[in-house]
Each structure stands twice: as structure tokens, then as C-alpha cells.
C-alpha positions as a Markdown table, in Angstrom:
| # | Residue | x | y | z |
|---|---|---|---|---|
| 1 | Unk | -141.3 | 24.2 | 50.8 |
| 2 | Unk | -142.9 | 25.5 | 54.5 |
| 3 | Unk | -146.5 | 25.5 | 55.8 |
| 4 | Unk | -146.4 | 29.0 | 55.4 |
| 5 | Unk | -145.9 | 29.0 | 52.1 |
| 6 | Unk | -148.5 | 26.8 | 51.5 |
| 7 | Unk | -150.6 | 28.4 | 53.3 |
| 8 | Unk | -150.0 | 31.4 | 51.8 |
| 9 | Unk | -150.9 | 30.0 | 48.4 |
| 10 | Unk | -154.1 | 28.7 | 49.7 |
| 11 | Unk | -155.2 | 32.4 | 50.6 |
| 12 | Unk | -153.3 | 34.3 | 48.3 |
| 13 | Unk | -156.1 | 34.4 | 46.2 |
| 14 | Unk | -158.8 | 35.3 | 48.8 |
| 15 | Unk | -156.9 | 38.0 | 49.9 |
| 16 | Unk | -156.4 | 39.3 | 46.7 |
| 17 | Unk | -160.5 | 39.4 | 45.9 |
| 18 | Unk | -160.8 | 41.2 | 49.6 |
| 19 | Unk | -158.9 | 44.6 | 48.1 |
| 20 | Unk | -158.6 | 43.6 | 44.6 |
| 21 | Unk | -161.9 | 46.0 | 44.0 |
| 22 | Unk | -159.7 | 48.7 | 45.2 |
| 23 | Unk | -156.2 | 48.3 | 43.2 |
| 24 | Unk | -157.3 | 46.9 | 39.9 |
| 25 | Unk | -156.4 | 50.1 | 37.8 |
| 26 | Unk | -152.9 | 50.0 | 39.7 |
| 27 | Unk | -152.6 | 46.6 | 38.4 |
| 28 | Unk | -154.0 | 47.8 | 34.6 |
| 29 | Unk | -151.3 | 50.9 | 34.8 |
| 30 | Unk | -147.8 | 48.9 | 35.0 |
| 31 | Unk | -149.4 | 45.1 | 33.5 |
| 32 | Unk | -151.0 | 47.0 | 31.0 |
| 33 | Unk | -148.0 | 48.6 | 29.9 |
| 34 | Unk | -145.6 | 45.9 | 29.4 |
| 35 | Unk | -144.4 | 45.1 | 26.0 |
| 36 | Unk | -141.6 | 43.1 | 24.1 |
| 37 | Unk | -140.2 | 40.1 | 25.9 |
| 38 | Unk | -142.1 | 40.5 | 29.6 |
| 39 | Unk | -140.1 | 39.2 | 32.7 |
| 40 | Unk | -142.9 | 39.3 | 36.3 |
| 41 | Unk | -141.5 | 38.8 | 39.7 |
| 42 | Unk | -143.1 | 37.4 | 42.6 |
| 43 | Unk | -145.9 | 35.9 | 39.9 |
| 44 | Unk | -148.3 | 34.8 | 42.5 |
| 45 | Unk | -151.3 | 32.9 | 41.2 |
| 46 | Unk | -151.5 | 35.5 | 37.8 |
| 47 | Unk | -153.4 | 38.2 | 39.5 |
| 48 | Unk | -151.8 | 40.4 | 36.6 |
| 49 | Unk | -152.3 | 38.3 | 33.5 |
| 50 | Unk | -155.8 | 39.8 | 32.7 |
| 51 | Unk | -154.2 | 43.4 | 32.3 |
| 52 | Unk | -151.1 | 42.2 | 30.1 |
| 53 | Unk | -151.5 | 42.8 | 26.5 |
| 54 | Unk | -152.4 | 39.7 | 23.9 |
| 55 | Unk | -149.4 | 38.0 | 22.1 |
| 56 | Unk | -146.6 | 38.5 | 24.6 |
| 57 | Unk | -144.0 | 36.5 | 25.4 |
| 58 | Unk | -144.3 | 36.4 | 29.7 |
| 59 | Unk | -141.6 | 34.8 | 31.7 |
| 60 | Unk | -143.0 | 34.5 | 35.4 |
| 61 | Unk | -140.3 | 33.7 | 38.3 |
| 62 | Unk | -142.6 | 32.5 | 41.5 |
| 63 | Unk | -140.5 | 31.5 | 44.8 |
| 64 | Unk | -143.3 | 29.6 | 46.1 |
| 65 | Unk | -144.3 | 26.2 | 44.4 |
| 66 | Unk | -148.0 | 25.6 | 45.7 |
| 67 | Unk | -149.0 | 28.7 | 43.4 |
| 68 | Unk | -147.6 | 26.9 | 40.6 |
| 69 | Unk | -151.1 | 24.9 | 39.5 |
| 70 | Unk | -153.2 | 27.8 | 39.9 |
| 71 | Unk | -150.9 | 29.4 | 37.8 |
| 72 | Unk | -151.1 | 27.4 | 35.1 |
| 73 | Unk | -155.1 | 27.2 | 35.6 |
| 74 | Unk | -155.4 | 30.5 | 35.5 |
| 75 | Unk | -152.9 | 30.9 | 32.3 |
| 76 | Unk | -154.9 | 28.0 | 30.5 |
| 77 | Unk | -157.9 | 30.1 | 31.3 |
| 78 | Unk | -156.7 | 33.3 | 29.9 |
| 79 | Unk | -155.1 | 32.0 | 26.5 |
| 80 | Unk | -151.9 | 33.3 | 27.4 |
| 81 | Unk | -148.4 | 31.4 | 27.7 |
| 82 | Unk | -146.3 | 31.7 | 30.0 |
| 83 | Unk | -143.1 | 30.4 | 31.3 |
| 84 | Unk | -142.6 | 29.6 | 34.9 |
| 85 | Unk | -139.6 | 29.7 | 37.0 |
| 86 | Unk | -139.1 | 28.8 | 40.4 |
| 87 | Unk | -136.8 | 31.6 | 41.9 |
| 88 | Unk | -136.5 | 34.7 | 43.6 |
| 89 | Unk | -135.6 | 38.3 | 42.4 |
| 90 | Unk | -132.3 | 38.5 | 44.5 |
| 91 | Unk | -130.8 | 36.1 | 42.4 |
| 92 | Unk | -132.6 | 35.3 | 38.9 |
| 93 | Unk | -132.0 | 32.6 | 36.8 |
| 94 | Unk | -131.7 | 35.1 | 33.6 |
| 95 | Unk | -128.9 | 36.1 | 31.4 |
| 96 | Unk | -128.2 | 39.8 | 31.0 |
| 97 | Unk | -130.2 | 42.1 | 28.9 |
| 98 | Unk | -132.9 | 39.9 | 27.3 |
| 99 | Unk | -136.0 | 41.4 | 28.7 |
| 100 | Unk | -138.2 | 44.6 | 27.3 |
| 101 | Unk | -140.4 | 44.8 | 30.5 |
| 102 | Unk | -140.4 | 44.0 | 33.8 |
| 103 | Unk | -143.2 | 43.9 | 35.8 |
| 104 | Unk | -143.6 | 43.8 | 39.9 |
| 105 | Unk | -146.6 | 44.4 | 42.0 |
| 106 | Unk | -146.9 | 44.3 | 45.4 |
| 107 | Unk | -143.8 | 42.1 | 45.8 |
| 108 | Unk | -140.9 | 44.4 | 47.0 |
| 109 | Unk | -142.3 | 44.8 | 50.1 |
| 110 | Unk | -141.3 | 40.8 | 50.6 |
| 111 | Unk | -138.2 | 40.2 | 49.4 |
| 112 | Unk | -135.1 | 39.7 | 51.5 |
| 113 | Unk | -133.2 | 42.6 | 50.1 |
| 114 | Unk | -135.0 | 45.1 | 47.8 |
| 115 | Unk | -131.9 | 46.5 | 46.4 |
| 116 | Unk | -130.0 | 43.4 | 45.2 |
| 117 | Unk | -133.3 | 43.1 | 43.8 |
| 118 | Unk | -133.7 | 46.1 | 41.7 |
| 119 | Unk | -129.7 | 45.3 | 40.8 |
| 120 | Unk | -131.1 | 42.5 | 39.1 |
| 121 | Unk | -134.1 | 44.0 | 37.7 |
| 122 | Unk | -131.3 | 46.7 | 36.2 |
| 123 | Unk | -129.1 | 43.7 | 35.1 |
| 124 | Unk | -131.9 | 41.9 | 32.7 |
| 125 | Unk | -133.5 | 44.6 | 31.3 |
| 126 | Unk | -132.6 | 45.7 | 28.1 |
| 127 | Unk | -131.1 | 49.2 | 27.6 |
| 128 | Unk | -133.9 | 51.0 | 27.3 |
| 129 | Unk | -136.1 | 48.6 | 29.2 |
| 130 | Unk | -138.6 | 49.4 | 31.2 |
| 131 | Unk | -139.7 | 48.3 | 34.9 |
| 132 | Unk | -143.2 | 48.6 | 35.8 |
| 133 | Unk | -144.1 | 48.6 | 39.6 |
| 134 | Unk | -146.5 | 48.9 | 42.1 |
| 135 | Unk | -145.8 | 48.8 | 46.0 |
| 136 | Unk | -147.1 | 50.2 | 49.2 |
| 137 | Unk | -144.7 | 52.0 | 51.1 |
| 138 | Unk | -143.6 | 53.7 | 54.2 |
| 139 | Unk | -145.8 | 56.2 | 55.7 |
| 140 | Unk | -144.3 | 59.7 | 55.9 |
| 141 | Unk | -146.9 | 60.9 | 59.0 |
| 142 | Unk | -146.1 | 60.4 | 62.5 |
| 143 | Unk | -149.0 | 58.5 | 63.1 |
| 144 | Unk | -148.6 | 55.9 | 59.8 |
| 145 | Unk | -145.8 | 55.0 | 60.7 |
| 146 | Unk | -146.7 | 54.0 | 64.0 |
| 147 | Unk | -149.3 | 52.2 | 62.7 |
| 148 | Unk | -147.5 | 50.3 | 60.5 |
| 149 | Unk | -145.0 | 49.3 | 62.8 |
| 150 | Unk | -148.0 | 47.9 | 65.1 |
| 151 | Unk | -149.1 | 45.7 | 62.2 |
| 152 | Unk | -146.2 | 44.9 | 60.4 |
| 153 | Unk | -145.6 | 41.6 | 62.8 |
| 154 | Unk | -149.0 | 40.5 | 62.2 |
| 155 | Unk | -149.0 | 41.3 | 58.6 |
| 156 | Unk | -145.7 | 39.9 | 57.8 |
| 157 | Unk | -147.0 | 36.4 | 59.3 |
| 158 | Unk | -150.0 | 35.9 | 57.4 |
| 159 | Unk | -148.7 | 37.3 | 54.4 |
| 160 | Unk | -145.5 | 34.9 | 54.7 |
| 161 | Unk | -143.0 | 38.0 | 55.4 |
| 162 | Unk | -144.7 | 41.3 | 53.8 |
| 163 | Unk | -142.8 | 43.9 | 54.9 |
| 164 | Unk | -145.1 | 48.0 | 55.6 |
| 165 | Unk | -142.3 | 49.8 | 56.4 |
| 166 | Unk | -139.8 | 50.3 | 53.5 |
| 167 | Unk | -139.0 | 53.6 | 51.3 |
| 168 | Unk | -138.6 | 51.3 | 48.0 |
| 169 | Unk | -139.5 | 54.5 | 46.2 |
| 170 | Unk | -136.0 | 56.0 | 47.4 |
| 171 | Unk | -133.9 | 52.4 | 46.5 |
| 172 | Unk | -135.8 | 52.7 | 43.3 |
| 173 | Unk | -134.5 | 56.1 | 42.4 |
| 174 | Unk | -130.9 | 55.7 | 43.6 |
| 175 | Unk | -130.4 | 52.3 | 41.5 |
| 176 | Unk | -129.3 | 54.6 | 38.6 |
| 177 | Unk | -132.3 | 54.5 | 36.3 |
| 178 | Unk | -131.7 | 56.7 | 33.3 |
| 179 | Unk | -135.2 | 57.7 | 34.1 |
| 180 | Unk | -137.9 | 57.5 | 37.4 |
| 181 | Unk | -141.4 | 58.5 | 37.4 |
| 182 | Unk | -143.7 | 57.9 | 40.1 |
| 183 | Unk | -146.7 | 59.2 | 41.2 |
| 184 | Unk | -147.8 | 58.5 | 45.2 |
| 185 | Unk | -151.1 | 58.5 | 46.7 |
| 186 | Unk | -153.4 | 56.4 | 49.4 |
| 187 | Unk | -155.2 | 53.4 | 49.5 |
| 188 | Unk | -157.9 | 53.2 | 52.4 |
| 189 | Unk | -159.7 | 50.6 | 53.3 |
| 190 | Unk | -162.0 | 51.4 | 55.9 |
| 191 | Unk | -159.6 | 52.1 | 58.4 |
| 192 | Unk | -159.1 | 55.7 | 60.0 |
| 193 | Unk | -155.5 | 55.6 | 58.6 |
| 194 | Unk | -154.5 | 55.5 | 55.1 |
| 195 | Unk | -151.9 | 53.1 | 53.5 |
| 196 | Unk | -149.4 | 55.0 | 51.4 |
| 197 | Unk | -149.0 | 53.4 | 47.7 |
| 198 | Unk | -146.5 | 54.0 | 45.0 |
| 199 | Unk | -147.3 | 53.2 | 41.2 |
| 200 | Unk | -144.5 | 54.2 | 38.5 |
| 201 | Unk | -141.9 | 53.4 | 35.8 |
| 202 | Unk | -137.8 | 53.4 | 35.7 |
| 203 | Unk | -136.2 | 53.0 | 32.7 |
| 204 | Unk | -132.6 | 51.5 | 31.8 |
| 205 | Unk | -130.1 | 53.9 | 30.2 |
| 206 | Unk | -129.4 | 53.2 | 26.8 |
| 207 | Unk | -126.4 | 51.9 | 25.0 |
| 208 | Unk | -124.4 | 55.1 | 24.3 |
């Protein structure tokens, strides 16, 4: 456990409510499609659990132990049940196969390695599963990309190692997903440059 984790979970909340107003229906569009057994990584404090359907079964792995009690606050609060684990996605604590959904929002962009990430994602899914996500991503403009370079240190500092620059859209679609769709768009928030965002699903190939 760091300061900056701690700190992190002290904010986290408040600087969800600052653009919260702006990415709700991103949240509703892969939480609010999970079904079956329901693994979310990078849980947070639950920002998601008011978009999940009633009567699932939620697994939440959470690296950061301070968000733990408002977690289960915010569970209690909701009706909803939920396991916790302490973990990360590069190495989960989850047998193979035994998950219908899995949900991630807003987290690849602060994980140590996004593709041993989405190897596991692929390794705990059922075939046929489904993986739900929501990111912001690596401008493709001259001038976005400069500017998220410029605040990518500051960013990742506050935001305990949030990452502005990655093309997780690409490492999505070459983690061989029987099937990838994604949709791309904007996101701005009040600023003269506008943060590119991608929303989408992949889905595990079958058992032949």
C-alpha cells in the first residue's frame, strides 16, 4: 500500500462526479450489457454497479485496498453482491473459463502491460464470452497527440499511473477475438482539444 494509492482512493470518487455527467451512457453500454457470471477489473469504488443488471453474480478484482470500504458501502447501498479480490489483471487470481462477461472501463489505460492483460481477459472468459470495455485512447491528429504527451506526466501522477497515449483499440483486436466491434468518438471537456474515446465488445471464439 503507497500514499498514492491512498490518495487516489480518497479522490477517485470526486474525480469521477467532475466528468461522470459526460460518460454515464459509456458506462450503461458495456455495464449494462454484462450477463452470466460477471468478472470487473480495476473495480474502483463501483462507479459501474448502478448500470449492471439485477441478480448477477459480480466478481470485482481491485489492486488498490483503500477503495475496498467504499466498495462495499456503495454495494450495501445498491442491493447487489459482490465478491472482491485484491489483484491486478496481469496476473488474476481465476481459473480458466468460468466467466460470461467481463467488464473494464477506463482501466487499460493503467495497467502495466495491456496485453498480458487482455491474455488474461481471453484466458477466463468462457468460449463465447464476452468483454465489455471502455477506454480513452491515443489521439490519431498531430496536435492530440502532442497534447497528450504534454499531460500524460501530470495525469499519470494524480491519477496514480493513467497512461493517454496507448492504441489499446489495436492490442484489442490482435488478441485473437473471434469477434471485435468498436465504435470511436470524442469526449470534450471544455478544452479546445478533444480526447479520443473507444466503447466496444470482443468476443471469445467458441468451442469448435
Amino acid at each position: 500500500m503507497t500514499i498514492s494509492q491512498k490518495l487516489f482512493a480518497n479522490s477517485y470518487d470526486l474525480l469521477n462526479t467532475l466528468v461522470e455527467w459526460r460518460i454515464s451512457s459509456y458506462r450503461r453500454s458495456t455495464a449494462g450489457q454484462a450477463s452470466g457470471r460477471v468478472l470487473e477489473i480495476g473495480f474502483g469504488t463501483g462507479s459501474n454497479l448502478k448500470y449492471y443488471p439485477d441478480s448477477l453474480n459480480i466478481t470485482a478484482l481491485e489492486p488498490n485496498p483503500y477503495m475496498f470500504k467504499k466498495i462495499r458501502d456503495r454495494s450495501s447501498k445498491a442491493y447487489k453482491d459482490i465478491n472482491v479480490f485484491q489483484g491486478y489483471g496481469e496476473n488474476m487470481p481465476f481459473k480458466d473459463e468460468i466467466f460470461d462477461t467481463v467488464v473494464v472501463t477506463l482501466v487499460l489505460c493503467m495497467v502495466s502491460d495491456v496485453e498480458k492483460v487482455v491474455s488474461e481477459i481471453t484466458r477466463v472468459l468462457k468460449p463465447g464470452g464476452r468483454f465489455y470495455f471502455y477506454e480513452h485512447v491515443s489521439s490519431k491528429s498531430y496536435l492530440g497527440k502532442h497534447f497528450q504527451s504534454f499531460l500524460n506526466p501530470f495525469w499519470s501522477f494524480i491519477t496514480t499511473g493513467c497512461n493517454l497515449t496507448r492504441d489499446t483499440e489495436k492490442i484489442i483486436k490482435e488478441a485473437g477475438f473471434a469477434q471485435v466491434k468498436s465504435r470511436k468518438f470524442t469526449i470534450r471537456f471544455g478544452t479546445p482539444i478533444s480526447l479520443p474515446n473507444i466503447v466496444g465488445v470482443a468476443t471469445k471464439i467458441k468451442d469448435m
